[in-house]
KOLSE-908707 format. One record per atom (N, C-alpha, C): z, y, x. Coordinates in pm, whole numbers, plus 50000, padded with zeros to 5 digits. Each point is the difference from the previous one (the first is absolute). Example, Ala and Ser with C-alpha at 12.3 -4.5 7.8 and 13.67 -1.06 7.14 Angstrom:
// residues 2
507804943151319/500005011949911/500005012050090/499285010549965/500065011950082/500735010949923/
END
This chain:
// residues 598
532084802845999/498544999649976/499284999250134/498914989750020/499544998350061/499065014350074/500135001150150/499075009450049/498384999049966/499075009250055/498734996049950/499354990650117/500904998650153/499774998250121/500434982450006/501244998149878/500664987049993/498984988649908/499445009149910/498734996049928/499204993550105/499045009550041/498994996350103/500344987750067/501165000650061/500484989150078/499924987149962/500575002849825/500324984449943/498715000649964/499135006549996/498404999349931/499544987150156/500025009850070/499464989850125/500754985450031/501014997949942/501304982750003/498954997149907/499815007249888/499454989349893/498794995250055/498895008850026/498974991550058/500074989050136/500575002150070/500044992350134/500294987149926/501114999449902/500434983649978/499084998649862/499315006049921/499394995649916/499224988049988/499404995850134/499384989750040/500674985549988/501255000150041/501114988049952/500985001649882/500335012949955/500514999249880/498924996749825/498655002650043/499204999249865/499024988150079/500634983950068/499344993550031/499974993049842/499114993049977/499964990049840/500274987350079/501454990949953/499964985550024/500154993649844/499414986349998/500014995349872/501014987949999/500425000449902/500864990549957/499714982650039/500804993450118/499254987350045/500214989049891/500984996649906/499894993249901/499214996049899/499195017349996/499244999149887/498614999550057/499985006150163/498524996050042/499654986649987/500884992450015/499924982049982/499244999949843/500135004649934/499475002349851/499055004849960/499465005850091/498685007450011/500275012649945/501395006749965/500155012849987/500525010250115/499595014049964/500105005250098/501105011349922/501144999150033/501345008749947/500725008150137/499655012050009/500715001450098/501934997450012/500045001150155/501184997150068/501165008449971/500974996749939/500745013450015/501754996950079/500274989450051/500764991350057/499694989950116/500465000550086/499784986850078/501414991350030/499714987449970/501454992350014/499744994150191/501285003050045/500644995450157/500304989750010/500474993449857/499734983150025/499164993149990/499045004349919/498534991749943/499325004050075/500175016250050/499095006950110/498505000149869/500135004249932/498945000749870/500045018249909/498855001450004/500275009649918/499195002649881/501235005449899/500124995449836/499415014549941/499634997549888/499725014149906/501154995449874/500195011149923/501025001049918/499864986849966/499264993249891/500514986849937/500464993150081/499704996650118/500464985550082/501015002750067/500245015750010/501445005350013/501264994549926/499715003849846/501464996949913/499974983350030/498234993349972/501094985150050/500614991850110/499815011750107/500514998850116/501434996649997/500535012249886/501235006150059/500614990649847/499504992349900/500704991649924/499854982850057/499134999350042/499744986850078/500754991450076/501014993449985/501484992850066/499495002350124/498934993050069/499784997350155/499545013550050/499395010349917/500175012150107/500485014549947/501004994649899/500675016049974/500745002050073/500644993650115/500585008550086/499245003450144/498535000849952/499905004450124/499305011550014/500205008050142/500055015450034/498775002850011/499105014249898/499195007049978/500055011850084/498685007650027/499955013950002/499035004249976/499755014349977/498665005749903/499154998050088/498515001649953/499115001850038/499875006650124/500595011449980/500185015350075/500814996350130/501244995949978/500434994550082/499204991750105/499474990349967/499204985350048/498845007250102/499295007949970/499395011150070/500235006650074/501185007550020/500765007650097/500494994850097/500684985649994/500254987650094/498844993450075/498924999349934/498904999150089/499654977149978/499675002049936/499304984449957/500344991450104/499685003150123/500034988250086/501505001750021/500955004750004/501024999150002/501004994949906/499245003349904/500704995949897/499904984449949/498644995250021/500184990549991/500244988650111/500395005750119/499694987150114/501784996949985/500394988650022/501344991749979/500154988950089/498984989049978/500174990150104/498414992150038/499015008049893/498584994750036/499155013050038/499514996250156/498935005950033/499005005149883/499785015849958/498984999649904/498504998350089/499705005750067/498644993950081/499904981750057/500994996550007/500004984750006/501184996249914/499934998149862/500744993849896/500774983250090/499324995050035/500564989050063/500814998450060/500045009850081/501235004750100/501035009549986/501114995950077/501525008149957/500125008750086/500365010649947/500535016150056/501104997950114/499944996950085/500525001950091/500485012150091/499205006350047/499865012250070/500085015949901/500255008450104/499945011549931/499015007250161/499125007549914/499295012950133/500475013150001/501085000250046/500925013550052/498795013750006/498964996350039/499235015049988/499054998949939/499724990649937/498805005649861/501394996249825/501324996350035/500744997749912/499624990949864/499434985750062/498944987849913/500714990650031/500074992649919/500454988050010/499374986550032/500354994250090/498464989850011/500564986450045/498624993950029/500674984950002/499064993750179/499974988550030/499934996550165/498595009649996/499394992149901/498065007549984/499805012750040/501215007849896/499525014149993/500735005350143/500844992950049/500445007050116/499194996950128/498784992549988/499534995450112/498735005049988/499615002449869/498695004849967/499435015350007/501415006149950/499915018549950/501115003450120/501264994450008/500835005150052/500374995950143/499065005250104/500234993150170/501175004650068/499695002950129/500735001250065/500395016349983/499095010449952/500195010550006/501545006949861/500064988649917/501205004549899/500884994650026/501095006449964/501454994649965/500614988749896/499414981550002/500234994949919/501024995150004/501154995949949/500894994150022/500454990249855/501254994050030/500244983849876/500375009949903/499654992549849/500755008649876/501584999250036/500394990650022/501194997150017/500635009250082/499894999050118/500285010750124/500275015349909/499205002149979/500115015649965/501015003649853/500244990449904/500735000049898/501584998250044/500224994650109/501394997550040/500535010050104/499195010850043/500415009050048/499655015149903/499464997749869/499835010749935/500925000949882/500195011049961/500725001749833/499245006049931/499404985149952/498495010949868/500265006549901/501204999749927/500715006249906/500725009950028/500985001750148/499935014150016/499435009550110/498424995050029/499385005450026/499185007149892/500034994749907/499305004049883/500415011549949/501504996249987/501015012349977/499565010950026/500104998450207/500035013250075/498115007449923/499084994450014/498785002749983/499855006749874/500464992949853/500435008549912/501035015750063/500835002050071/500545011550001/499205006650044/499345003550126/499285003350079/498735004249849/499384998649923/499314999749952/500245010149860/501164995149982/500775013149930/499975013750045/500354998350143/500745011150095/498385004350009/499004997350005/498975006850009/499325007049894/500124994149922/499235001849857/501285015149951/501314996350074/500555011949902/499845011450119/499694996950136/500065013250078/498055006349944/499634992550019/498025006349956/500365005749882/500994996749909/499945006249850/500805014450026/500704999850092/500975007950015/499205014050050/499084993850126/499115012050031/498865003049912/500024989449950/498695007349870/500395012749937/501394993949921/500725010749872/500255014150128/500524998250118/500725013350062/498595005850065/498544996149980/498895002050090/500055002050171/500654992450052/500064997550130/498395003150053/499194996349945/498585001850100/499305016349929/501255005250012/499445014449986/499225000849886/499364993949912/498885001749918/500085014249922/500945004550016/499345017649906/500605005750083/499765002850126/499575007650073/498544999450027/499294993349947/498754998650016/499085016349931/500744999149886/499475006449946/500305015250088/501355004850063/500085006550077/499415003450152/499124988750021/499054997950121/498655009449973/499884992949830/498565009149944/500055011650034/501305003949894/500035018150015/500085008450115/500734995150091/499825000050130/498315001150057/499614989449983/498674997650084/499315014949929/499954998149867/498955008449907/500265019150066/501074999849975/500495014750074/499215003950172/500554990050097/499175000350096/498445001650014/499314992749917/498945002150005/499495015949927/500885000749904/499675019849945/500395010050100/501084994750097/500165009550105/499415000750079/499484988150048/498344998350097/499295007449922/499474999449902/499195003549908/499865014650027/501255007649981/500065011550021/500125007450115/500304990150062/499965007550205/498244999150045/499214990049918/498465001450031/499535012949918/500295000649878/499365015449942/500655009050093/501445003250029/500225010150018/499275000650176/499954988650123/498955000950089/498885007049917/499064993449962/498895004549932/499705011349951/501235009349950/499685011649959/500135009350148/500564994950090/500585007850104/498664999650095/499364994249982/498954993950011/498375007949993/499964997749871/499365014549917/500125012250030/501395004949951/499985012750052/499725004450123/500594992750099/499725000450158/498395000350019/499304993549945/498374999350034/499385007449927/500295004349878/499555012149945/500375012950087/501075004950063/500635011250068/499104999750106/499484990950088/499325000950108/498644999949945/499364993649907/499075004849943/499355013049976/500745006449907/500265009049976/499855012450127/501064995950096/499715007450134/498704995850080/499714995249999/498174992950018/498985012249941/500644993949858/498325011049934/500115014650027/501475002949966/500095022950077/499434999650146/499614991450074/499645001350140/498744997349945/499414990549991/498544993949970/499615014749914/500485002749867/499925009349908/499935016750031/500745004050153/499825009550068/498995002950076/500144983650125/498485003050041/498694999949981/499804993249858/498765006349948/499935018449950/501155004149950/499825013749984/499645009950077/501284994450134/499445009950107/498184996050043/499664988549997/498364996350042/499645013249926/499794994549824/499225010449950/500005011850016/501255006750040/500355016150033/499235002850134/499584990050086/500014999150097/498145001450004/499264993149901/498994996649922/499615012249957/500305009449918/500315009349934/499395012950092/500815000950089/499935008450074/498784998750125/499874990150021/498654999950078/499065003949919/499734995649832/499205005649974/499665013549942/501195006950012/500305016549954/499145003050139/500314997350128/499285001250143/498425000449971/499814989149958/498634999849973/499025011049887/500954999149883/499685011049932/499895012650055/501185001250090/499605018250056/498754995950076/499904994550077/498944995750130/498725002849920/499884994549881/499145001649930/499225012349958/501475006849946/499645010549937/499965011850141/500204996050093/499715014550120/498574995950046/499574983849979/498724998750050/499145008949891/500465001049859/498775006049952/499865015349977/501515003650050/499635018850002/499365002850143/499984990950145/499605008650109/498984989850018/498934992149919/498804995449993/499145013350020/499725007149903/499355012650022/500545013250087/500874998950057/500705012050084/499185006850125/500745007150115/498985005250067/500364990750156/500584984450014/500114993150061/498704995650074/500195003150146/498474994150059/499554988249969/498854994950030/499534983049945/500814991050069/500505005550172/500884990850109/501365001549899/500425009350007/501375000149927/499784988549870/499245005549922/499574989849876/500264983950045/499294998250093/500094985450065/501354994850035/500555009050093/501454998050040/500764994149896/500225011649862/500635000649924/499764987049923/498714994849986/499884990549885/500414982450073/499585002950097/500674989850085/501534997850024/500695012350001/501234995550015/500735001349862/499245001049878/500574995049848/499074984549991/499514993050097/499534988849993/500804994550028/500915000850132/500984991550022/500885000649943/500635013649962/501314997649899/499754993849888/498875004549954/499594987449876/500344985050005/499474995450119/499714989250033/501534992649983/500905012050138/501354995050014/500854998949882/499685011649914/501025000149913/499414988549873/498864995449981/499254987449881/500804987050046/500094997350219/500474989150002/501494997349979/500455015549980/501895000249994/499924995949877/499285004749852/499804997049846/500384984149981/498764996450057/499664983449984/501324995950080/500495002550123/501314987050031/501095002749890/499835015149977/501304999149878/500164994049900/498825001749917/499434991149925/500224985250012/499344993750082/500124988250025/501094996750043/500945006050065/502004997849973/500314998649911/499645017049925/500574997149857/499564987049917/499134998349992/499554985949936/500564985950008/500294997750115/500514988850057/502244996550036/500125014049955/501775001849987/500094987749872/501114992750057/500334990449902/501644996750015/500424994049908/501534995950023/499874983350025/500474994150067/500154984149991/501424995249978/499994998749918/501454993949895/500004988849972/499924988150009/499894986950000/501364992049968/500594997049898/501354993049975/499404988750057/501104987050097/500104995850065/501134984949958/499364992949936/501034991149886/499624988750002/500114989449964/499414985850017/501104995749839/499184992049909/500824993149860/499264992349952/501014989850060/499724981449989/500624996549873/499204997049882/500274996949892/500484986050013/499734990150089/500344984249989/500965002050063/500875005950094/501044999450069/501055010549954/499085008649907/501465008849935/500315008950081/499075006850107/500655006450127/498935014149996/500785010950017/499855014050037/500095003550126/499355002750096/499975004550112/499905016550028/500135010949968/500035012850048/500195003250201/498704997050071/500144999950126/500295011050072/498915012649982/499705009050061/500095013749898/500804996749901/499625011349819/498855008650006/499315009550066/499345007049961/499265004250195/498864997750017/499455007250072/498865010950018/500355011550051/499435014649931/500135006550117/498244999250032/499845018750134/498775004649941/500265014950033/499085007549944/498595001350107/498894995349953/499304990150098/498535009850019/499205006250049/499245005250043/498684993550118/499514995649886/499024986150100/498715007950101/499995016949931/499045000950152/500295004750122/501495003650002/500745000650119/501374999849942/500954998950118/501734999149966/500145014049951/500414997149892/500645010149909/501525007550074/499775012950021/501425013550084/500724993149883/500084997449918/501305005049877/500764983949991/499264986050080/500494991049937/501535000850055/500315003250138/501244996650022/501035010049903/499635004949939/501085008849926/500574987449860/498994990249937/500864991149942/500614989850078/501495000449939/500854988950023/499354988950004/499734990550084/499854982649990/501484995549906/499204991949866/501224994649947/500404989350040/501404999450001/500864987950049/499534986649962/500494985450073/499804991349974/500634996649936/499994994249881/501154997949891/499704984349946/500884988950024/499544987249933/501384998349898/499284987549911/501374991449897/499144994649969/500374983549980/499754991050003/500814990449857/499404999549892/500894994749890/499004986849947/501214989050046/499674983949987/500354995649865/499524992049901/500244995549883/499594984749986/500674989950081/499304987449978/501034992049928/500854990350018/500964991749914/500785007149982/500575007650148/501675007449960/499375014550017/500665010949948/499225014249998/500565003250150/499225008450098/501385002750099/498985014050092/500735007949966/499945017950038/500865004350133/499535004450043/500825006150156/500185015949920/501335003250041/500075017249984/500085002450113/499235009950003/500055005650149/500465017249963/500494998849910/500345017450000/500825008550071/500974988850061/500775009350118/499815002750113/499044993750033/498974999850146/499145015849949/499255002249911/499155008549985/500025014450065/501265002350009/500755011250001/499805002750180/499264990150091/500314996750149/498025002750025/499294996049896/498634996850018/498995016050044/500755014849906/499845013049994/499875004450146/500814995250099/500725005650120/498244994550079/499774987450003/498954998050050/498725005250012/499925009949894/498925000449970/499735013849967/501025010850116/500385013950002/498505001850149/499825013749948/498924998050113/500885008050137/499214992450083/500535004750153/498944999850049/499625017950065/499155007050032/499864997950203/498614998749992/500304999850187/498845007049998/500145006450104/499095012650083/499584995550106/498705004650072/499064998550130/501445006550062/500244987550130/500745004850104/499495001550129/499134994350026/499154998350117/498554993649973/499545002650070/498325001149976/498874997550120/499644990550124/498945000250095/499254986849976/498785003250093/499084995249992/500174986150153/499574988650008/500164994550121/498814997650059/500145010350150/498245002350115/499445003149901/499845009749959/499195007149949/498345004950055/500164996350081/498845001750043/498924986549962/500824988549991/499344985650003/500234996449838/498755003249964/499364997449879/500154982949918/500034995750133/500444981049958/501534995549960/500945008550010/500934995750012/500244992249838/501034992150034/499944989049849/502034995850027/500705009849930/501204994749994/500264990349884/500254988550035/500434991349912/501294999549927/500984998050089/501825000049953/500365010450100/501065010449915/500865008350067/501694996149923/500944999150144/501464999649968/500815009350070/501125003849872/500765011550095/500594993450076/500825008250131/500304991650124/501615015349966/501154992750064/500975012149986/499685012650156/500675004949978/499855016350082/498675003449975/499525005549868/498655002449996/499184996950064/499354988449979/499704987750054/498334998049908/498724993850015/499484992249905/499254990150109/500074987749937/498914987850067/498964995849918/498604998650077/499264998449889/498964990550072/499124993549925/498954991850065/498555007649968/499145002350086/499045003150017/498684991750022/499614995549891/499084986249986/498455006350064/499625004350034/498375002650033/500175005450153/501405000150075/500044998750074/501064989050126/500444991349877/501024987050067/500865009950054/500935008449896/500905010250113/501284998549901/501194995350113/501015004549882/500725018350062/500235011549925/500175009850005/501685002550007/500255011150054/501475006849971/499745013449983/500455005449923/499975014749963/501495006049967/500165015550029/500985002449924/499815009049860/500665006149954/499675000849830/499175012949980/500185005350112/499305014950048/498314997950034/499844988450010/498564998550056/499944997250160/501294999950102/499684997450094/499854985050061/498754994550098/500174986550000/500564995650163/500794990249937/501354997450127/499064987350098/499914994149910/498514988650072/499774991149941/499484986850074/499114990549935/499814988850062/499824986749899/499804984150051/498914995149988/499014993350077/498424995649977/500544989949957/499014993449874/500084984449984/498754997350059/499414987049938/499044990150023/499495002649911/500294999949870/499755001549839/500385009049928/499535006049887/500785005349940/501004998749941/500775006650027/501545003849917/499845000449844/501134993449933/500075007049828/501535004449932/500674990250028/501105004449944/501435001450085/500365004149939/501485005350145/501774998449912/500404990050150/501594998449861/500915006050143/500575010949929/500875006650105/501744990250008/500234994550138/501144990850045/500865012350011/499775006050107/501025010250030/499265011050038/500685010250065/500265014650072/498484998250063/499604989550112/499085000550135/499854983849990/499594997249837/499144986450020/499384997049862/499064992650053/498944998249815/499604990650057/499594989049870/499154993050003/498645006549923/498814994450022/498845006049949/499194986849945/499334997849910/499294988049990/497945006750031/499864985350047/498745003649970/499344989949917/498364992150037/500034989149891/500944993449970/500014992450128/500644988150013/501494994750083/500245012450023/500765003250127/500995011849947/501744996650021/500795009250065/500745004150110/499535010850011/499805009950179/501795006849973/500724994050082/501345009350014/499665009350090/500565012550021/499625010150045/501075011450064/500395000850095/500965011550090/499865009749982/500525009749934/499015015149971/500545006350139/501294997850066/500385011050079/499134995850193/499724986249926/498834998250176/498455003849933/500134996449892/498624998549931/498954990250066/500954989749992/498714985850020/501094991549911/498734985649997/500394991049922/500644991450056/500684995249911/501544992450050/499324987949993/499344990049887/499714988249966/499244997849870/499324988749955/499204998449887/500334991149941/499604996949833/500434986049956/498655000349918/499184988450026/499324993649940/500044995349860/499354999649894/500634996849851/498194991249983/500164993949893/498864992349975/499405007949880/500345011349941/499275003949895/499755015350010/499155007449984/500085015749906/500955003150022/500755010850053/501485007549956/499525011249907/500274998549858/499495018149950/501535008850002/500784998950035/501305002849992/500824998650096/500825007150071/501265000350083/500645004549959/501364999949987/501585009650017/500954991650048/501165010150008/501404990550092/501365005949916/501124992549974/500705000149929/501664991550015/500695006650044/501464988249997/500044990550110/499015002850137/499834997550135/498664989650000/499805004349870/498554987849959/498595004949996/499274995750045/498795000650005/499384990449915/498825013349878/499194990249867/498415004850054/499634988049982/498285003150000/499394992549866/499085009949958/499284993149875/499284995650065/499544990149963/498534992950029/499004993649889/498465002650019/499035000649876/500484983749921/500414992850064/499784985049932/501644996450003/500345001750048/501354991650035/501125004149978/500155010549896/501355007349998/500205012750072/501464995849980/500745007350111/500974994750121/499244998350176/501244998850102/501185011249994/501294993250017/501155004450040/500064998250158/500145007350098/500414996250115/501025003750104/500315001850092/501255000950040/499215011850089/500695008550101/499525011250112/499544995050107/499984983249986/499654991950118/498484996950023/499835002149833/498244999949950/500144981149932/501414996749988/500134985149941/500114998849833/499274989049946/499645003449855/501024989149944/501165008449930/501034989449924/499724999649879/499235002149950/499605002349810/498495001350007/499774995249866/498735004749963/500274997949813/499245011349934/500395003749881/498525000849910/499504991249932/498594998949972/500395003149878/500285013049944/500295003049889/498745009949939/499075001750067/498805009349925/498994994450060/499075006649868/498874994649946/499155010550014/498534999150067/498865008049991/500335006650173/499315017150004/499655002650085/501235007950028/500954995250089/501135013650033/499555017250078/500555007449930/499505012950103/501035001750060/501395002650003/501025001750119/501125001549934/501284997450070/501204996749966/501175007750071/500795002449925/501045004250028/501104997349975/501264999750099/501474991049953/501195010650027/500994993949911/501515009050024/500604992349920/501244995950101/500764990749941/499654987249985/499184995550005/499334985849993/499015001549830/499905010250002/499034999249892/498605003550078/498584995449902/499065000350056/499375010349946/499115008449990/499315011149875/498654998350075/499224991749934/498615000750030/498925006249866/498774999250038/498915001749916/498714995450000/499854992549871/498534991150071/499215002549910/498604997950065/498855003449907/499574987249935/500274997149890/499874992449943/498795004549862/500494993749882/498905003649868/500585011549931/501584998550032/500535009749951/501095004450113/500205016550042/500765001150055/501145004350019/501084994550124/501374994049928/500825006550117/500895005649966/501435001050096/500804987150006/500124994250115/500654986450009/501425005450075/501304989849953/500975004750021/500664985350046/500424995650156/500694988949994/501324996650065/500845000549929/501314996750075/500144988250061/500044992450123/499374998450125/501324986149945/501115005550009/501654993750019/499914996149837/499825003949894/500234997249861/498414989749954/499065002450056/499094993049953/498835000849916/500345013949961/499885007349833/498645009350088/499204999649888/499155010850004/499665007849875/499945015049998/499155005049911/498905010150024/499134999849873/498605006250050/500275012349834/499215010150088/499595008649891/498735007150057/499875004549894/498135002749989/499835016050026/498995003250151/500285013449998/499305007949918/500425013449978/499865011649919/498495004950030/499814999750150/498415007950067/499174991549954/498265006049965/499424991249996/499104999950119/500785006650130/499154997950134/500174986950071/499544992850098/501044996650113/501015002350063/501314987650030/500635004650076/499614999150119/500415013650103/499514997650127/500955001250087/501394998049953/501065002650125/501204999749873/500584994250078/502184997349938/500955000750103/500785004949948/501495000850087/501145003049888/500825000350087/501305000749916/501115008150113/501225006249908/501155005250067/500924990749981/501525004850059/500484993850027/500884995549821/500025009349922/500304995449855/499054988349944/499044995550048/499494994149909/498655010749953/499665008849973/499125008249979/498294997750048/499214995849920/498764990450025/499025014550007/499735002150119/498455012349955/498934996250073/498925001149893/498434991150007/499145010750036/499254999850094/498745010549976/498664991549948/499395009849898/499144995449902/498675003950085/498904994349989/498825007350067/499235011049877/500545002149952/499455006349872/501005018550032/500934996650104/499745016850053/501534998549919/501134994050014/501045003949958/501134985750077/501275005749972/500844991650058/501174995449918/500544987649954/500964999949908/501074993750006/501505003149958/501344997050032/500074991149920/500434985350038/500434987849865/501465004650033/501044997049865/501215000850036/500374988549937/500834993450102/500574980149979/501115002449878/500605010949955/501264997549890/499365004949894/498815012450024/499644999449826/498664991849975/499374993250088/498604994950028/498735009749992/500225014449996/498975005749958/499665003950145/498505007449902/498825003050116/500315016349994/500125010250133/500025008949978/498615009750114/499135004149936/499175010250069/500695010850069/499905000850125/501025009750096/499025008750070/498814994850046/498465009750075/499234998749918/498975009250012/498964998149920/498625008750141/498365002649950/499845008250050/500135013349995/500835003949942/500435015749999/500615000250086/501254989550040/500475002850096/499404995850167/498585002950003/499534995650101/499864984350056/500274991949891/499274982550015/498464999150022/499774995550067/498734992949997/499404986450032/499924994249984/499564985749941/501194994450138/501374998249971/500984996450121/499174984950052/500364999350115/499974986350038/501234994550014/501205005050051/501094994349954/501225007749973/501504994750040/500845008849934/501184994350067/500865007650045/501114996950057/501225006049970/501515002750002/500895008849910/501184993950139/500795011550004/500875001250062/501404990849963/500754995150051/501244992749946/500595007649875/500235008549993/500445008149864/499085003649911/498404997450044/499465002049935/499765015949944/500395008750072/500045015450003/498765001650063/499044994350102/498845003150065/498814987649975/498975006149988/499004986549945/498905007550084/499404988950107/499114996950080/498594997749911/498865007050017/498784995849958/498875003250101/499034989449980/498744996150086/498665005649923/499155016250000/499245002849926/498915000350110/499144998549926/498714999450095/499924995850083/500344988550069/499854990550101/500355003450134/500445013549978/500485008950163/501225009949937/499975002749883/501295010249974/501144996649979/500795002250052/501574996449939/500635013349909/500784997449897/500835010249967/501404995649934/501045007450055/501174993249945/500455011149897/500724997249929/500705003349855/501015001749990/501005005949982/501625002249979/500375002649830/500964999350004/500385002649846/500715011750069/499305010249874/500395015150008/501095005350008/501064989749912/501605010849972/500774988050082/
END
């Protein structure tokens, strides 16, 4: 029994030849007659073709019952012009078949070979080619060959050689995959939920506390007031002199006063405590695509001053999945990675390690960039006075380089050398003579210096980024960003910049691979300073009075300072190779460095 696959097949034979097997030819004997009988025979001697009647008297007729018929069907399959050409040109009846055209396989005569068939075919004599051929057992071989095919295609039909029910095993297959996707997105999703509810949750007992303590706090000022009250009205009439009287009522004026304006800020705290919880999702109905970027962002937010209690909630993790549904379904699991993402995002505590002020006496001072230097070491540029500085970590200053201009950014080469940029210009620099070695001219803005892998990178406002050699020679240039760069930092040949753009972006570029990626920072201050350790470890100072750790393997943003811990609007930020000490620029003259506690 035929397959359902062997069907199809012969479904598709039947149509392809339907066109020459259900051609209508009519009977030429009787067209002479003005009837129209179809053909169901054609005779090879008469070269005529008969319908049944003119058939039988074909085949009783002395002069042509012996001569050789074939069906209709036949006569068709051979192909007309073949069948009938013998010794007269059918396009020129007049003329004799001479020739054969080896590559259109026609038979033709001087005309047709001079007319259709030039120089570009293979014509050669009928003759020629019949005396070196065996048309009969070539015919043979062509019949076998034809067999041998028809029984190997039948052969793979019946044994299903083209796999066809495994197809159906492809489905079940496919269908399963997609329920297991299916189910690795709920079960994300619930992990999901619960996770942003739990921090939620820890949100509102903080938010939910410090309004209590306000009101207790509320409460009790006005129990204050009540007594105040009630002692003003038993020693109103007492035997208190009129001066005393005065004294006394005056100094329940001010506590009044003080303790109404303590009421109202509480008040107006309490009022303004809010949670900001914002799910963080993007769902593209035409593309079939779920984005989960940032899952849930939540601080307990106190808009008429920084709230004591915010650093006590956890910042929740950055958590993405990304589930595509366009022709083919196709899901990334990332569940065995997850287990690596926790570690990132453990807090690591740093403490005031050191703490001075620079000339303190000189009210102008304007530190721009500070870098650690080794043997407790710092270099820094001093813009309001064209000074580049050396200090050690104690506050003592070792000395100093005049420019022409002001100084901005500083990429430490070695031990007792820096380059420094200013506009337009980088100043190499001797720390242990303390003069300048040489300058390199650049045609644009530098907002950016650092040095990296014996390389020297300068951002510049229009033009990228130069690569250059220690010679001050520019072998690269990398015009890979867009908008206003604020400053850059490299390790390894990666780039970590930040630009103020419409939206703002942590830019990430592997220098050697080509590749860049951007993610969107967490602060909604300015960045005003980047660096990095020697892991890879990205920390931004925000002008909004805090400083924050990107980490390159889980991509998240982690809050590490805040002003509790003595931030104030940083100007920049620097971190030690291990990243155990972090350099900050507060108030335009203070330095204070940071250690991690344990």
């Amino acid at each position: 029994m035929a397959t359902a696959l062997e069907a199809d097949a012969r479904s598709i034979y039947d149509v392809e030849t339907s066109d020459v097997l259900n051609t209508i030819e009519f009977c030429q004997p009787c067209n002479e007659q003005d009837n129209e009988n179809p053909a169901v025979y054609w005779c090879t001697n008469c070269l005529e073709l008969l319908c049944d009647n003119c058939h039988r008297y074909h085949k009783v007729l002395k002069a042509t019952r012996n001569h050789k018929l074939i069906c209709i069907d036949d006569y068709h399959m051979i192909g007309t012009s073949i069948a009938e050409c013998e010794s007269r040109c059918q396009t020129h009846p007049a003329r004799l078949v001479l020739f054969v055209c080896v590559t259109h396989n026609i038979p033709c005569c001087t005309s047709c070979k001079v007319e259709k068939h030039g120089t570009g075919c293979d014509v050669q004599f009928k003759e020629d080619i019949l005396k070196i051929v065996n048309t009969r057992g070539d015919m043979n071989t062509t019949i076998e060959a034809m067999k041998k095919i028809i029984e190997n295609m039948r052969s793979d039909l019946l044994n299903d050689h083209w796999n066809a029910s495994d197809l159906e095993k492809q489905k079940s297959h496919y269908y399963d995959e997609m329920k297991n996707a299916r189910q690795r997105v709920e079960r994300f999703l619930d992990e999901f939920e619960k996770d942003a509810r739990g921090k939620f949750e820890s949100a509102f007992c903080v938010t939910h506390g410090a309004i209590r303590d306000n009101k207790r706090k509320i409460e009790h000022r006005l129990n204050v007031l009540q007594t105040r009250a009630e002692t003003a009205e038993r020693i109103k009439e007492s035997v208190f002199s009129d001066l005393q009287m005065y004294l006394i009522n005056n100094k329940f004026c001010q506590d009044n006063s003080k303790d109404k304006l303590l009421i109202e800020s509480l008040c107006e705290e309490t009022r303004q405590f809010c949670i900001a919880a914002t799910p963080v999702y993007d769902l593209n109905k035409e593309t079939k695509q779920i984005i989960l970027s940032n899952g849930f962002e939540e601080k307990v937010l106190d808009h008429s001053r920084k709230c004591e209690k915010e650093t006590e909630v956890d910042a929740i993790e950055i958590s993405s999945s990304t589930v595509e549904a366009e022709e083919y379904f196709v899901i990334q699991d990332n569940s065995s990675n997850d287990k690596d993402t926790t570690e990132s995002i453990l807090p690591v505590v740093y403490k005031l390690n050191e703490h001075f002020l620079i000339e303190r006496r000189n009210v102008d001072i304007f530190i721009r960039c500070a870098r650690f230097l080794q043997n407790n070491k710092i270099v820094m540029t001093e813009n309001s006075g064209s000074r580049l500085l050396v200090y050690r970590t104690t506050g003592f200053k070792i000395g100093q380089v005049k420019f022409e201009e002001g100084p901005n950014e500083i990429a430490v080469i070695k031990e007792n050398r820096v380059a420094v940029s200013t506009e337009k210009k980088i100043i190499f620099v001797d720390l242990d003579n303390m003069h300048i070695e040489k300058q390199k001219f650049l045609s644009d803005t530098i907002t950016g210096l650092s040095f990296a892998n014996d390389k020297l990178f300068a951002c510049l406002h229009h033009s990228g980024i130069h690569i250059l050699d220690l010679s001050g020679n520019i072998s690269r240039t990398i015009p890979f960003i867009k908008g206003s760069l604020y400053i850059c930092s490299t390790i390894d040949d990666m780039i970590y910049s930040v630009a103020t753009t419409k939206f703002k972006t942590l830019q990430c570029y592997d220098v050697n691979k080509r590749e860049k990626d951007e993610y969107s920072l967490t602060c909604s201050s300015d960045a005003n300073g980047i660096s990095c350790d020697k892991n890879g470890n990205i920390f931004i100072a925000g002008s909004d009075s805090e400083i924050f750790r990107f980490n390159p393997t889980s991509k998240t943003f982690l809050s590490i300072l805040t002003e509790a811990d003595g931030i104030n609007n940083p100007l920049n930020v620097d971190c030690s190779d291990s990243g155990s000490k972090i350099l900050v620029i507060d108030k335009r003259n203070e330095l204070k460095i940071f250690k991690i506690e344990n």
